[in-house]
N, C-alpha and C positions, 0 to 999 in steps of 0.2 A: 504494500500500500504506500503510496507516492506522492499523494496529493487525494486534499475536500473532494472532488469529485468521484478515486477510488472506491470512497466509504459507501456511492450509494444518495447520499442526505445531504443537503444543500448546508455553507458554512453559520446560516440565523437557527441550522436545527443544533449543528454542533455549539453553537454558542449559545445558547440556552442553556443547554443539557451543562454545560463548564460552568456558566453564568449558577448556576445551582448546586455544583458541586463545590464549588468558592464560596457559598452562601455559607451553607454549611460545616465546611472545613475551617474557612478564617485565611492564615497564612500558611500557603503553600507555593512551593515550589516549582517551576513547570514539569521537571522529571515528574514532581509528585502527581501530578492531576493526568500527568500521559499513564502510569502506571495506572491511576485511580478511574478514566473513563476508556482506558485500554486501545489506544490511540499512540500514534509515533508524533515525537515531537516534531521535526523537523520535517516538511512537508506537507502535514496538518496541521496539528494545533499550533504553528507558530504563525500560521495567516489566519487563524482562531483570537492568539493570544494579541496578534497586529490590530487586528480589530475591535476587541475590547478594549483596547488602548486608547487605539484614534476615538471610540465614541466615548472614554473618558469612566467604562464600565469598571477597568480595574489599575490597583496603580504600582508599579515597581518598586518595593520597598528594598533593595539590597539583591548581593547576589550571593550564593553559596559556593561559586566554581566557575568554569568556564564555561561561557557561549550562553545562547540564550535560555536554552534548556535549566538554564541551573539562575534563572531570575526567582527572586521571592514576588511574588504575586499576593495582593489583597485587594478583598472588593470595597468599592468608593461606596458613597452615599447614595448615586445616583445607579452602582451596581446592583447594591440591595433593592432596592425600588422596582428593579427590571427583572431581577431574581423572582420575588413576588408576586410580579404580574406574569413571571414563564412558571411557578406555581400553581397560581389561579386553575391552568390546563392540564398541568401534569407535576406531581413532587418526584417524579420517579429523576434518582444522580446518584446513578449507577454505570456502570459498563457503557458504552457507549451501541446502543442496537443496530444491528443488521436491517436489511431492504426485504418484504417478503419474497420478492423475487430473487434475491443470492440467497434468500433461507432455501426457497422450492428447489433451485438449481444443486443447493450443496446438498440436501434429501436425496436427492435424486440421481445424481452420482455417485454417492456413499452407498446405494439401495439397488444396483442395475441391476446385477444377477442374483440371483437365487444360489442361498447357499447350501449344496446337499449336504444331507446328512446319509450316514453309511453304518454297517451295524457296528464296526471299530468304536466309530466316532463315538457310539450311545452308548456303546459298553464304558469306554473312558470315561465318558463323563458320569456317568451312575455308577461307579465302578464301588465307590465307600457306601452303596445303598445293596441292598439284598433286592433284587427287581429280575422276574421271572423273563426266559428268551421270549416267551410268549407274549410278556407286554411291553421290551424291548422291540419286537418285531408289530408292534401298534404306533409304539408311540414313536418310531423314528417315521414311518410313511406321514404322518400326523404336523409334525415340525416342518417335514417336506412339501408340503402345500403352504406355508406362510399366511395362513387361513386363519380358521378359529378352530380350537379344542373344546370338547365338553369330558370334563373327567370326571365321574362321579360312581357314589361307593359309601361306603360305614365311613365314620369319622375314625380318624388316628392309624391311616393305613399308607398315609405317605403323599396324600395328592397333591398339597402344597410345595411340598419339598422337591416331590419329583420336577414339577412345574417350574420351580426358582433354580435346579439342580441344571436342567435344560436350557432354560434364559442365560445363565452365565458360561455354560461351557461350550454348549452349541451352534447358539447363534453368531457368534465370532467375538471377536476381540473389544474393536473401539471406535468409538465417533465422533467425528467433530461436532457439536452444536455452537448455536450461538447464548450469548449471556440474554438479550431478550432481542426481539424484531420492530420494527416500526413500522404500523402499516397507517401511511398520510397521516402521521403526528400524533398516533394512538401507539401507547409501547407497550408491550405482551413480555412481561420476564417470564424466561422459559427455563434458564438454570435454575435447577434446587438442589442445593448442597444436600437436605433429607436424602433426595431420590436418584442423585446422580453420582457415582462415583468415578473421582478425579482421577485421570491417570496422571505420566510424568509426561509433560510439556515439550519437554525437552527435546523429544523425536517427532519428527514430522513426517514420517511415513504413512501414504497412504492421505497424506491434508494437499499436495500438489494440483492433483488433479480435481480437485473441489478449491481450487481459487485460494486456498485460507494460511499455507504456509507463512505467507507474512501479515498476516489479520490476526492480532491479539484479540480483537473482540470476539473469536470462537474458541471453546474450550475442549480439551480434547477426554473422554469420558470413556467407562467402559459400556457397552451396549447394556441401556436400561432393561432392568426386568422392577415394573412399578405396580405394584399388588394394593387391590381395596381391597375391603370385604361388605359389613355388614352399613357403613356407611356412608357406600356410594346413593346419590342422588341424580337424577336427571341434569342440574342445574350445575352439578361437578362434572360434567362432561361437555361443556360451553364455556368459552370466555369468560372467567370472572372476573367482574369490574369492580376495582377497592374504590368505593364512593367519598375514603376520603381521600386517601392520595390518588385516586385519580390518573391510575393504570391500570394496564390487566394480567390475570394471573394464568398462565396456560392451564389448559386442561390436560387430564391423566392422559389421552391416548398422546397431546402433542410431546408431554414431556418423555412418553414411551417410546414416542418415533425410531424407526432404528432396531427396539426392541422386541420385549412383551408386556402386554400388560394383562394383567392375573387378576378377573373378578371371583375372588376367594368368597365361599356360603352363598352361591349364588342362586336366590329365591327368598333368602332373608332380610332385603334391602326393602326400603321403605316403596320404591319403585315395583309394581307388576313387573313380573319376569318377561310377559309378552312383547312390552313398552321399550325392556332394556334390550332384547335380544333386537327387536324393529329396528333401534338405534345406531345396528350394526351394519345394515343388510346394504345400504347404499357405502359406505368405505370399503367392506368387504369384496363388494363387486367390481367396484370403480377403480379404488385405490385412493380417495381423495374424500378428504372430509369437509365438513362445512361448518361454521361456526360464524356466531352473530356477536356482532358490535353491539352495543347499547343502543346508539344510533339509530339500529334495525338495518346495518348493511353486511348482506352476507360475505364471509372469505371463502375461497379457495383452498385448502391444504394437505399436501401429498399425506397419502396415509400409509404407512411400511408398517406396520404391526401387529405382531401372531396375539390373537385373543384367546385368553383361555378360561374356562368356566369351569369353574369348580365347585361342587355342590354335594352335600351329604342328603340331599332329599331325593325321592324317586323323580326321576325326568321326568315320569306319565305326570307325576301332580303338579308339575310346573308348568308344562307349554304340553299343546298336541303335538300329535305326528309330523303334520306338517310345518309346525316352527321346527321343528329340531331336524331336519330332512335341511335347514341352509345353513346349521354346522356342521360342515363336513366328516369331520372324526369325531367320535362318541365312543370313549373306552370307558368300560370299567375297570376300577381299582378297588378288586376285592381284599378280603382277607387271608393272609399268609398260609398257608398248607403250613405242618406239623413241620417238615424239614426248613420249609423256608422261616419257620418260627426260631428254629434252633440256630440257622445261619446267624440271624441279627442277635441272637443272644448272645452268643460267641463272638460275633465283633463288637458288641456294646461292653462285654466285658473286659476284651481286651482293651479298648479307647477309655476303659474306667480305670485300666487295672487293679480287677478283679479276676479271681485266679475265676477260670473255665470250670466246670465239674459236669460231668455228663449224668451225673445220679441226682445230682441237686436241680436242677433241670426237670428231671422226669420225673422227683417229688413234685417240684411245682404246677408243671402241668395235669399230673395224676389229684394231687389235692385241691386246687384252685382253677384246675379250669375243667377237666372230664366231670368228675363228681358234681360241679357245679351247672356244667353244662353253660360254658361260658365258650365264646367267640372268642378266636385270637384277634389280636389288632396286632400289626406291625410297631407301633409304637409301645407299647407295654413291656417291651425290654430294657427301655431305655428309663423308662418311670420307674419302675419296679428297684432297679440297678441304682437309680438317683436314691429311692428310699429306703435303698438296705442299708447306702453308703451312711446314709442322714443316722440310722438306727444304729451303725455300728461306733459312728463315733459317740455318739451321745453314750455307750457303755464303754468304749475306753477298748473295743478288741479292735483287733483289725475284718476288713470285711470279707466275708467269706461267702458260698451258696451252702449254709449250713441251715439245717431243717427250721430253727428256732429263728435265726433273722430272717428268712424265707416269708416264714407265717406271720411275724412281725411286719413285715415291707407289705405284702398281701392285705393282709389284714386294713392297716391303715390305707391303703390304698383303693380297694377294691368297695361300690357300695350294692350291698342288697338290695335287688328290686324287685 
C-alpha cells in the first residue's frame, strides 16, 4: 500500500477515523497512530497528517526521532470540535477498514477451490478421539461438500467435539481477514479477539495473491470454527447496529467466513427450527449472503461456510422430511459399543495418568451400567476418571480403578431416574 487511494477510502474518511483516534488518545506520535489505525506512514497518513495541519485540526508539539513519522501530534480546539461532529456518525477509532469490494475479492480468492478431505486426512485429525471407520467414512464425504451437517444422537457422545475437532484440522490452516469493512461510511468490525485466533504475522504466505501482503489492516487468523448454541437469535444472524457508538457488529456466519460455524442444541433456540434452517437455504445455494443496514439497504456477501447442526433431539420432532432432505448429510452419533467404551477408557486414563486395569473396568461396567441397564455415552470416561481423581485426593491415596473409589466416583456421579 503506497498511497490514500491504495486503501480503497477517500483521504476526509481516513481523517476522521485519525481525527478520532487523537481525540481519544491525547498525544501521540505519528509511528503511534500508523500502528494504532494500521496504516503506513509514509504514503498515507502523512498526506492525512499534511492535512490536518493545513486545516489547523492538529498541532506538532515536539519530535521523538527522525523524519516525520516520529512528530508528536495533538488535537487543537478546533480538532476536538471536528472529532465530535465525525462522532455524531460513527465512534468507531479503530483499525482502519477495508472496501467491501477488496473484503468480496480477498473471500474469494482465499475460498477458490474446495479443499478434499481423504480418509488419512480424518483419521489424523480425530486420531486423540475413539470414532468408528464407519463414521469416519460419513463424516469425511460430509466436510467434502462445504455444505451443511446435521449431526444428531444422545447427548455426551462427542458431536461437539467431533464438529470443532474437524473445523481446526481439516478445513486448512489460515486466513486473512480484515479488522472491520466500510460499506459508504457504515463500518462492520469483523475481528473478534473471542472468536478469532491470531496467528504469527510475520509470514505472508498465501496473503500475495489476495492483495494484503502489504495491508496491515488485515489480520492473519487460523480458519474460524464459531459455535452458538442455545442463544442464537434470528437478529444475531444480521448486522448488528450499536445505537450508541454507532457501528456494526458482524454476524456469526461473517465472522465464520472461511470456516465453520456450529449451531450446537439445535431446536433449543428461542427461534422455530423451521425459521432457522429457511435462513440457510438461499447462502447455501448461492454462496452469498444478504444482510440489512439499518437504513433498510441490502449487502451483498460471499458466503464460504460449512454449517453444522447439532442436536440431541429426534430430527422427526424438529422439521419434516422435506426440511431436512436440503441438508445434505445427516449422520448419527450414537452410542459407543462395549469395545469402543473401553478404547476411551484407556486413553482417558492414560491422558489422566491413571494406571489402566482391565478388571476394574469390567466391575464398572458389570455394577453400574448392565445391572443398571444404563447407556454408555462416550463421554462418561472422562467424568467418571475426573471424579475418582477429585475422590482420591480428598482421602490422601493415590488414584487407582479400585472397587471402592469406583463406586464412590459412580455413585456421586450417576443420578437415578
Amino acid at each position: 500500500m503506497r498511497s490514500i487511494e491504495d486503501t480503497g477510502l477517500n483521504l476526509l474518511t481516513i481523517a476522521d477515523l485519525v481525527i478520532k483516534v487523537l481525540y481519544f488518545g491525547g498525544f501521540m506520535s505519528g509511528h503511534r497512530i500508523a500502528d494504532f489505525v494500521k496504516l503506513p506512514y509514509t504514503g498515507v497518513l502523512d498526506g492525512v497528517m499534511e492535512f490536518l495541519k493545513r486545516e489547523k485540526f492538529v498541532e506538532v508539539k515536539g519530535s521523538g526521532g527522525v523524519g516525520e513519522a516520529a512528530y508528536q501530534y495533538v488535537i487543537s480546539a478546533k480538532g476536538a470540535e471536528k472529532a465530535r461532529e465525525a462522532m455524531e456518525r460513527s465512534q468507531y477509532a479503530g483499525p482502519c477498514p477495508v472496501t467491501l469490494s477488496q473484503y468480496i475479492a480477498a473471500m474469494r480468492a482465499q475460498n477458490q477451490g474446495k479443499r478434499t478431505v481423504t480418509q488419512d486426512m480424518m483419521k489424523s485429525a480425530l486420531t486423540h478421539l475413539v470414532v468408528s471407520e464407519r463414521m469416519l467414512n460419513k463424516i469425511g464425504p460430509a466436510v467434502n461438500s462445504g455444505k451443511s451437517i446435521f449431526l444428531y444422537g444422545p447427548p455426551g457422545n462427542g458431536k461437539t467435539t467431533i464438529s470443532e475437532a474437524v473445523g481446526r484440522m481439516v478445513l486448512g490452516t489460515d486466513i486473512w481477514i480484515p479488522y472491520a469493512i466500510d460499506i459508504d461510511g457504515q463500518i462492520v468490525r469483523v475481528f473478534d479477539s473471542v472468536n478469532h485466533e491470531v496467528l504469527e504475522a510475520a509470514s505472508n504466505e498465501g496473503a500475495s495473491k489476495t492483495g494484503l501482503k502489504r495491508d496491515p489492516r488485515w489480520i492473519r487468523i487460523r480458519r474460524p470454527v464459531i459455535m452458538v448454541g442455545g442463544e442464537l437469535t434470528m437478529a444475531g444472524l444480521d448486522l448488528v447496529y450499536d445505537d450508541t457508538n454507532k457501528y456494526y457488529e458482524a454476524p456469526f456466519q461473517v465472522k465464520a467466513n472461511g470456516g465453520m460455524f456450529l449451531i450446537d442444541d439445535f431446536g433449543r433456540q428461542q427461534v422455530r427450527p423451521r425459521d432457522l434452517l429457511n435462513r440457510w437455504i438461499v447462502p447455501l445455494e448461492k454462496g452469498v449472503d444478504f444482510l440489512t443496514l439499518h437504513t433498510g439497504r441490502k449487502i451483498e456477501m460471499p458466503f464460504f461456510v460449512l454449517i453444522v447442526f447439532s442436536t440431541n433431539l429426534e430430527p422427526r420432532d424438529l422439521v419434516d422430511e422435506a426440511f431436512l432432505r436440503r441438508i445434505r448429510h445427516k449422520i448419527e452419533v450414537g452410542d459407543p459399543s462395549y469395545e469402543e467404551f473401553r478404547e476411551i477408557f484407556r486413553k482417558v486414563c492414560e491422558t489422566k495418568r491413571v494406571p489402566y486395569d482391565d478388571k476394574g473396568l469390567a466391575y464398572l461396567l458389570q455394577e453400574w451400567y448392565i445391572k443398571h441397564d444404563r447407556k454408555l455415552r462416550a463421554v462418561h470416561p472422562r467424568d467418571l476418571i475426573d471424579q475418582l481423581i477429585d475422590i482420591a485426593r480428598y482421602l490422601n491415596r493415590p488414584p487407582r480403578l479400585t472397587k471402592d473409589l469406583i463406586d464412590r466416583a459412580a455413585e456421586s456421579y450417576f443420578v437415578e431416574l
